[in-house]
C-alpha positions, 0 to 999 in steps of 0.5 A, a space after each residue: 593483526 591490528 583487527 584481531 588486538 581490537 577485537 581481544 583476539 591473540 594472533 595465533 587464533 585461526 580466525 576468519 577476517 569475515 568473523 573478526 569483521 562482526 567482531 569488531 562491529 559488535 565491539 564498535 556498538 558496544 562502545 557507542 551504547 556505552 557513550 550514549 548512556 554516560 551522555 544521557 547520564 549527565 542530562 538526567 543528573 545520573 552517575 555515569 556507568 564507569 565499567 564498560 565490562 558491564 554492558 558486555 552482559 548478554 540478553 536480559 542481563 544488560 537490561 537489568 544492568 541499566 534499569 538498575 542503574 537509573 533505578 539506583 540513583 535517586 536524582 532520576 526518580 525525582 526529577 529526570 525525565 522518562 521520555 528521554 529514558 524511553 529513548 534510550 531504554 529503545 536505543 539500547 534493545 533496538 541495538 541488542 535485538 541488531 547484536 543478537 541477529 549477528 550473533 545467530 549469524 555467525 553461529 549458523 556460519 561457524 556450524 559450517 566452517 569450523 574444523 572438519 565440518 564442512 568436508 564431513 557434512 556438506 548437506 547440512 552446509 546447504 540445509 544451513 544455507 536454505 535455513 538463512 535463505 528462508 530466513 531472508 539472510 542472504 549475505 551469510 548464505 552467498 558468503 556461506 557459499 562461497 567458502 563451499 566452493 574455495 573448499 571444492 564443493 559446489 552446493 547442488 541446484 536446490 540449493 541455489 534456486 532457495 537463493 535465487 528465490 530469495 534474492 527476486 523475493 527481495 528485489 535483488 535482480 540483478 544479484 539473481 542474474 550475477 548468481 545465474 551467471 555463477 551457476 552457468 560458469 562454475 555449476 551447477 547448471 540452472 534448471 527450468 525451476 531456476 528460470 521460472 523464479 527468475 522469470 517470476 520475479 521480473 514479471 512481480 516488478 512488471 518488466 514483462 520484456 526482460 522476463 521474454 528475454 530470459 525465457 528466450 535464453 532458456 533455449 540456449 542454455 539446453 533447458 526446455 519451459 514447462 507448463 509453470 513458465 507458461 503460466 508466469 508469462 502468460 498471466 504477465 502478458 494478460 495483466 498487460 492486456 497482450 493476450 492475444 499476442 501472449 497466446 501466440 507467442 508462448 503457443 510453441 512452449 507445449 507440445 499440444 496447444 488443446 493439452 495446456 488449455 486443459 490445465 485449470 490455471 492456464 485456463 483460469 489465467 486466459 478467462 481472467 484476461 478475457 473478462 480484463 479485455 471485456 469479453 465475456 464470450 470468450 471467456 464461456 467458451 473457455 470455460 465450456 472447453 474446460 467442462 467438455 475436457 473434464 478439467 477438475 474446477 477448483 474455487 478460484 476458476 469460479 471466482 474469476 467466471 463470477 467476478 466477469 458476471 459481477 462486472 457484466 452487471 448479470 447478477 443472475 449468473 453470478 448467484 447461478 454460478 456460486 450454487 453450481 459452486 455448492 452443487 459441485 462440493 466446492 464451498 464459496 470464499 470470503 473472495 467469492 462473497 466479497 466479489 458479489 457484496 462489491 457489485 451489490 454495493 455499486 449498484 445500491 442493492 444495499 439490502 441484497 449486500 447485507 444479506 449475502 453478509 448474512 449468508 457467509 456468516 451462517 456458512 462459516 466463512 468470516 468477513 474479513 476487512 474489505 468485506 465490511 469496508 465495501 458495506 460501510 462504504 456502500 451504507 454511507 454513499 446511501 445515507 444510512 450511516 448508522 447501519 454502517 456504524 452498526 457494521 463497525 461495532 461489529 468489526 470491533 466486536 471480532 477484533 478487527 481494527 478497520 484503517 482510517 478510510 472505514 473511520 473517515 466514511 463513518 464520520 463523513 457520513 455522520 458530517 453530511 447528514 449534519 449530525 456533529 456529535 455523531 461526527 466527532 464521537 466516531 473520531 474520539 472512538 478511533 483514537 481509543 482504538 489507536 488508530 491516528 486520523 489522518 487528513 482525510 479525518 480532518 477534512 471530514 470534520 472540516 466539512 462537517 462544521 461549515 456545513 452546520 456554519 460553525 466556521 471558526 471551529 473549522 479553522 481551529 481545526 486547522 490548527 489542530 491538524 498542523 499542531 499534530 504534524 498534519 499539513 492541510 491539503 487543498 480540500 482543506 483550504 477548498 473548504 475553509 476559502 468557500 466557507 468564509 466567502 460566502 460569509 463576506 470575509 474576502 480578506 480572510 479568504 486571501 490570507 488562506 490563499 496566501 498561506 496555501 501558496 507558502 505551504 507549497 499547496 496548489 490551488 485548484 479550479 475550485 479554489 479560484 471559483 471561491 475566491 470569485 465567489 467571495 468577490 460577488 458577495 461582496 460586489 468587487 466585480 473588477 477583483 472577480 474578472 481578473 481573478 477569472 482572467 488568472 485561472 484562464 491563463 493558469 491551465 487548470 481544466 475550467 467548468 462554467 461555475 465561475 462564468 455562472 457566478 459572475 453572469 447571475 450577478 451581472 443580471 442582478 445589477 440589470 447588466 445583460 450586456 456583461 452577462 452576454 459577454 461574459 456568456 460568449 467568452 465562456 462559448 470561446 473556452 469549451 467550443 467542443 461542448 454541444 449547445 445542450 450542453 452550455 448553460 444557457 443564461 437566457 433563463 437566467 436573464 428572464 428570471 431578473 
């Protein structure tokens, strides 16, 4: 009674306590917004809106009800201030856009629970429930259902593997296996299909024994795996790199083991994790097997065959493999091209990647974002960053906005080849686009300045990177700490030490080793060896750098007693490295 009052309802109404319930939330937010308005009314010097009646206009009514009111008031023109309108002028349309979902909520739910509806029509219950399910609106479509069922009409299997599908969709398992064990208990009884997305969605969140178990149920329950459960499982059990144990244990689902090898996706699924496993034998003989069973080939069989090629190294096959492609009337997809561009760009056949860009453009196949990006980043690891910035233009020429990693490879690039203006040209071109530079960003155009020597616009970078909310990490400081080392400003290295260890930042080997080398420069060797003793102790993997540093100096002060110590301490920490291997200071001393 008290809900149906607050809500403007007369007791009389027949109205669900579920719709009365959205009701009053409705009402509940109306009241909020009502308040915040007068509150952000007062700070601007605003009138406050005194009937509440007006904020029930719907849609664009309410907006122009509150742009009439700023508009109206002559104070807001002068002197308020539009970012705290903005924040409100959000609040409100982020409220309306809440509203309007539950009203359409509602209304889908009222279509089947209002008169007679739900006993006339209850296939058009369950096309409302697949609707809201689709929709992803799972909670009206469990409570639209079990209204069905208080009625007597239990919704059909289809019907409720929309809403299982939903649920693992979700990653609301363990409301699918609640769901399931409704179907089990009041019906209908789930099917193969219902299993295999419920088996699906445990293999999505990588938790391949609790999909096993729920295949092991399916006997129980009277329900027989077909070829698609086979197909989930075995595509899990390949991921895990348990294929031979996947081939053993799912053998038994099919009735003939040479019939669901001749299924193109089984087929594919077993040479993908032949080549994951490094063992591209096995995966030809599959793919043999499928030729002399005649099984139809589709695009996506020769991606996984050429993929194996590109990580072999074998080139030839790869490119023999895409002109069977051809010959066959399969047309290769931007996965094939990217496939081959990657393996051309890791072994730095550069000029072969750009033309096989070429080659799709002329096919029709548009790059798309990792095509370019695994360009660019090939060009700028070979120092040929103008090329890549070539690539970029293009990509903005198509409309594509790359993320920050292709940005940050440009400027890098531009930064280690010394050329600044590039640099910084290449992050004033990625705000225009939008796109906000990261610590990456930063620490690329860090390097870039203490690369040229320009270590005070490297520290005012710093401060630029914390004024815009982003905290240095250790490569930032990495850098900074060796750039004023090595200048002979110790002290202003410390203080960098410092403020790393109150930002919570860790240092690293690297850090220490900087900090040794700033000592050296500025012959504190007793500072230098215990700094050296701290990052023994400290844990930290440990190369011969540091020893190296403290060793040359040693020798330039005609001190080979202390190198040698040195040396054989450093002997003491890596016993597993090979003679060969250490870093023999004895040219060292020659040298001095």
């Amino acid at each position: 009674m008290a809900l149906c009052m607050s809500c403007g309802e007369s007791s009389t109404t027949t109205v669900s306590a579920q719709v009365l319930l959205l009701r009053f939330f409705e009402k509940t937010i109306e009241s909020f917004k009502h308040n915040v308005a007068n509150l952000f009314c007062g700070i601007l010097s605003c009138e406050p809106v005194l009937d509440p009646d007006l904020r029930r206009t719907r849609g664009q009514g309410m907006d122009v009800v509150v742009g009439d009111e700023f508009s109206n008031n002559k104070q807001f023109d002068g002197g308020g201030d539009p970012l705290v309108f903005n924040v409100l002028d959000s609040l409100l349309k982020g409220s309306l856009d809440r509203l309007k979902s539950m009203r359409d909520d509602i209304s889908l739910v009222k279509k089947g629970i209002t008169g007679s509806a739900l006993n006339a029509n209850c296939a058009g219950n369950e096309a409302i429930i697949k609707d809201l399910c689709l929709g992803g609106k799972l909670g009206p479509a469990l409570w639209l259902r079990s209204k069905m069922i208080q009625k007597g009409f239990v919704p059909d299997v289809l019907t409720h593997n929309y809403m299982v599908n939903g649920l693992c969709n979700m990653r609301k398992l363990e409301k699918a296996d609640w769901l399931i064990r409704e179907m089990l208990d009041k019906g209908p009884s789930p099917n193969c299909a219902t299993y295999n997305t419920f088996i699906k969605g445990y293999c999505l969140l990588d938790n391949v024994d609790k999909a096993l178990h729920l295949f092991a149920s399916m006997a129980n329950s009277g329900t027989k795996p077909n070829r698609v459960t086979f197909n989930t499982l075995l595509h899990a059990l390949c991921k895990k790199d348990l294929l031979t144990e996947g081939k053993k244990l799912l053998g038994k689902i099919l009735d003939d083991d040479k019939k669901a090898a001749s299924n193109v996706i089984t087929s594919t699924i077993l040479m993908d994790g032949s080549i994951k496993s490094g063992d591209i034998v096995e995966a030809l003989g599959i793919w043999d097997s499928m030729l002399e069973e005649s099984t139809p080939m589709d695009v996506i069989s020769y991606n996984v065959l050429i993929h194996g090629f590109c990580l072999a190294r074998d080139m030839k096959l790869a490119y023999s493999y895409s002109c069977q492609m051809l010959k066959r009337g399969l047309l290769p997809d931007v996965f094939t091209y990217n496939t081959l561009v990657s393996s051309l760009c890791k072994s730095g056949r550069l000029d072969e990647a750009c033309y096989i860009h070429d080659v799709m453009l002329r096919m029709g196949v548009a790059p798309d974002e990792v095509s370019y990006k695994l360009i660019i980043q090939g060009l700028c690891v070979c120092r040929d960053v103008d090329k890549a910035n070539g690539y970029l233009n293009c990509m903005l020429e198509k409309s594509l906005i790359p993320e920050p990693l292709v940005w940050n490879l440009i400027i890098d690039g531009y930064g280690r080849c010394g050329d600044i203006g590039n640099a910084f040209s290449i992050r004033d071109r990625m705000l225009s686009f939008g796109v906000v530079p990261n610590v990456f960003t930063y620490n690329a155009l860090i390097h870039a300045q203490v690369k040229i020597g320009n270590i005070l616009y490297a520290c005012f970078l710093k401060k630029e990177m914390l004024l815009k909310g982003l905290f240095p990490d250790v490569v930032t400081y990495n850098l900074l700490i060796g750039a004023v080392s090595n200048a002979g400003h110790i002290h202003y290295a410390l203080q960098l030490y410092d403020e790393m260890l109150r930002g919570g930042c860790n240092p690293d080997m690297i850090t220490y080793t900087e900090l040794i080398r700033g000592y050296c420069v500025k012959y504190n060797f007793k500072e230098a060896e215990e700094l050296l003793a701290k990052l023994l102790k400290s844990g930290l993997l440990i190369d011969h750098v540091p020893f190296q540093i403290l060793i040359k100096q040693y020798c330039k002060m005609k001190e080979p007693e202390r190198a040698f110590q040195l040396y054989w301490k450093w002997l003491t920490v890596n016993k597993r490295l090979s003679s060969r291997e250490i870093w023999s200071p004895a040219r060292t001393v020659q040298n001095y």
